[in-house]
C-alpha positions as CSV (number, residue, x, y, z in Angstrom):
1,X,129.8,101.1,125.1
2,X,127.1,101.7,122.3
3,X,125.0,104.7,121.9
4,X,121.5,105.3,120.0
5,X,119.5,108.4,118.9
6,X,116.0,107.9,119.1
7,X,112.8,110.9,119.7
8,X,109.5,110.0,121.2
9,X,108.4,113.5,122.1
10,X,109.4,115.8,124.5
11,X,112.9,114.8,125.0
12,X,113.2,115.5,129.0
13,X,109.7,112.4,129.4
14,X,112.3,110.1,126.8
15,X,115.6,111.0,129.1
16,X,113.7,110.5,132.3
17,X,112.5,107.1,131.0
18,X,116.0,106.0,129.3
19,X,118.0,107.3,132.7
20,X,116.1,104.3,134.6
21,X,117.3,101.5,132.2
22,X,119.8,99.1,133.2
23,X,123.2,99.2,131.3
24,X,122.7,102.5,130.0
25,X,125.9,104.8,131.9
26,X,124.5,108.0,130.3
27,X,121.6,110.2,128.4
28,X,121.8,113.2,127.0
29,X,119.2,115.5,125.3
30,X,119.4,117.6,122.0
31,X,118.3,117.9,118.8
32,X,118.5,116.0,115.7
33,X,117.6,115.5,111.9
34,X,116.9,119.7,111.3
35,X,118.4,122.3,108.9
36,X,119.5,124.5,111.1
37,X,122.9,124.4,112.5
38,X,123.1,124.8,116.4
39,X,119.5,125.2,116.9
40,X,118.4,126.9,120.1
41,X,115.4,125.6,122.5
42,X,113.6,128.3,121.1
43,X,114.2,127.9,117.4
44,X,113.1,123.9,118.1
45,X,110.0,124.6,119.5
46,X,109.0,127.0,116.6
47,X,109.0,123.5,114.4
48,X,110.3,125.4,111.6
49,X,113.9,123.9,112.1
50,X,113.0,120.7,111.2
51,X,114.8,119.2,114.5
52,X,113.5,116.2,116.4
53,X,114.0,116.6,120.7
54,X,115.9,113.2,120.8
55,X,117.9,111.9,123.5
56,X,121.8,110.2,123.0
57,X,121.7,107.4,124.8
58,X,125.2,105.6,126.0
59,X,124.8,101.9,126.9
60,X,126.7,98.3,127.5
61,X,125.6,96.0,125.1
62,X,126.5,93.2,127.6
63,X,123.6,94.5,129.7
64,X,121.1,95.6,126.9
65,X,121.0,95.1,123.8
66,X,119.9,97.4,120.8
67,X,116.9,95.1,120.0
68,X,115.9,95.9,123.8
69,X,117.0,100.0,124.0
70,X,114.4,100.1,120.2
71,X,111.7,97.7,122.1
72,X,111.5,99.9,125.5
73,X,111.6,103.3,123.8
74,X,109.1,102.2,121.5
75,X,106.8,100.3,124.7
76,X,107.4,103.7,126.2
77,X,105.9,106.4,124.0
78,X,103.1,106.1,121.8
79,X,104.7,105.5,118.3
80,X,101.0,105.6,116.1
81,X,101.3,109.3,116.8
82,X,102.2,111.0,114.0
83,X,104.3,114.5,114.9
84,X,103.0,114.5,118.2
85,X,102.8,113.2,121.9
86,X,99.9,113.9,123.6
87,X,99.6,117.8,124.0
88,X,103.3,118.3,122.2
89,X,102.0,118.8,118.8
90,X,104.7,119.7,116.2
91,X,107.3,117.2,113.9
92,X,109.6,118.6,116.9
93,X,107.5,116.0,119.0
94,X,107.7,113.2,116.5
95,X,109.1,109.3,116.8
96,X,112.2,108.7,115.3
97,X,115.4,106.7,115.4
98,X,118.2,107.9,113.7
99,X,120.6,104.7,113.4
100,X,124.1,105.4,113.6
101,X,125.3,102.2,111.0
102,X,123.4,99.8,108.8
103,X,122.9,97.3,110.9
104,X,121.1,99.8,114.0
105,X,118.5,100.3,110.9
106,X,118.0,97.3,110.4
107,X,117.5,96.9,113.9
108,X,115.3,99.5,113.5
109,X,113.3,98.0,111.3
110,X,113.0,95.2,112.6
111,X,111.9,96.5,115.9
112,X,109.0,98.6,114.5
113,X,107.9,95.2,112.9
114,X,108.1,93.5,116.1
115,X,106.5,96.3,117.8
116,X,103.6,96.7,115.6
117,X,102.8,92.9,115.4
118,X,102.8,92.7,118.9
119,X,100.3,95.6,119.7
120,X,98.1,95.0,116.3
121,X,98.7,98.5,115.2
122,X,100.9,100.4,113.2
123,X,103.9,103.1,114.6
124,X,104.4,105.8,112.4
125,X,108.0,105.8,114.5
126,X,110.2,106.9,111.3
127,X,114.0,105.8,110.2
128,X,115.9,108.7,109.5
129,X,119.4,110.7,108.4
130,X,121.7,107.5,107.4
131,X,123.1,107.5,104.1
132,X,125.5,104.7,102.8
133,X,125.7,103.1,106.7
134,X,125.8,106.7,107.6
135,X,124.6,109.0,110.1
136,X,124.1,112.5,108.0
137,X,121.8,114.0,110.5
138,X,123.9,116.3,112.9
139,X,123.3,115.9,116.8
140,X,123.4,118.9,118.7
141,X,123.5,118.9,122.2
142,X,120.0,120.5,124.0
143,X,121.3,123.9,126.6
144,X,122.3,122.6,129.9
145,X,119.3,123.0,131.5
146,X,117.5,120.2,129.5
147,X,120.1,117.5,131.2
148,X,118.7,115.9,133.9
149,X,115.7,117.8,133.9
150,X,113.4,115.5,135.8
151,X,116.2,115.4,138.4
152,X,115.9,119.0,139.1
153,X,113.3,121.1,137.9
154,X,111.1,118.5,136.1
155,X,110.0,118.1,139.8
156,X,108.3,121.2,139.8
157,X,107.1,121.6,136.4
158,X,103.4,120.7,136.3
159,X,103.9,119.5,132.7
160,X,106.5,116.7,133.5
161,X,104.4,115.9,137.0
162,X,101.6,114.9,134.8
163,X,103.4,113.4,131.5
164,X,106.7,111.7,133.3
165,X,105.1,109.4,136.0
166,X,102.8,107.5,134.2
167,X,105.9,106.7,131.4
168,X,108.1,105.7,134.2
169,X,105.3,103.2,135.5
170,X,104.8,102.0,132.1
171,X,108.6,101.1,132.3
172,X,108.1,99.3,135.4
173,X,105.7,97.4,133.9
174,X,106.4,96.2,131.2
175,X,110.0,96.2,131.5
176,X,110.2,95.0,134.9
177,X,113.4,93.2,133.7
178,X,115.2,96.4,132.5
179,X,114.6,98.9,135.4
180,X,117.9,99.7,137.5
């Protein structure tokens, strides 16, 4: 199994999104590429922690690969958004991938390539924390009530009844081929 830290927003739309992709066995939600040690839901949302909502995402690399985790999370947000995702305004909200090695940035890289050739525009989707093949951002875990969100409570929480469905058809979509 492989895992990948990416943000496209508010992290329970990426989780709901990333929990519906084949060959990934798990996702969880937290926060990423801040200051602040052990950051609180709270202390994100003020944006003064410089913490990204980002999901963790576990997955068999015989079933997906990186290049195709990087090219549905980027198909799945909108990455020309700088700081933001529609109403979640705030560099708590922004698009990022934090590669775990060398070679995830450049597969990083390469995917933002890919994706901006394709669509004709560019992603402001930025490359952050590694250092000498390096992760140096710290990944904290999001409060257990972030987990699974959609699952539960995301059901009756106007916000994700609005922003979640319409990411989860985009999946469907346009990555017929990678929906469980």
């Amino acid at each position: 199994m492989h895992t990948a830290i990416i943000a496209g927003g508010c992290f329970w739309c990426t989780e709901a999104v990333f929990r519906d992709v084949v060959g990934v066995s798990q996702v969880e939600s937290g926060y990423i590429g801040g200051t602040k040690a052990n950051p609180t839901y709270k202390e994100v949302c003020t944006g003064t922690t410089g913490h990204a909502e980002g999901i963790r995402v576990t997955f068999d690399p015989a079933v997906i690969s990186l290049a195709e985790i990087y090219d549905v999370f980027l198909g799945t947000h909108d990455p020309t958004q700088l700081n933001r995702q529609g109403n979640d305004v705030g560099t708590q909200y922004r698009s990022a991938i934090f590669p775990l090695s060398d070679e995830q940035g450049a597969e990083a890289e390469a995917a933002i390539a890919r994706w901006n050739a394709e669509n004709g525009k560019r992603a402001v989707t930025t490359i952050e924390g590694l250092s000498g093949g390096v992760q140096t951002a710290e990944w904290y875990p999001a409060e257990d009530y972030h987990q699974e969100y959609w699952d539960g409570e995301g059901q009756r929480n106007p916000y994700c009844l609005a922003v979640i469905p319409p990411k989860l058809f985009k999946l469907r979509k346009s990555f017929q081929k990678y929906v469980k």
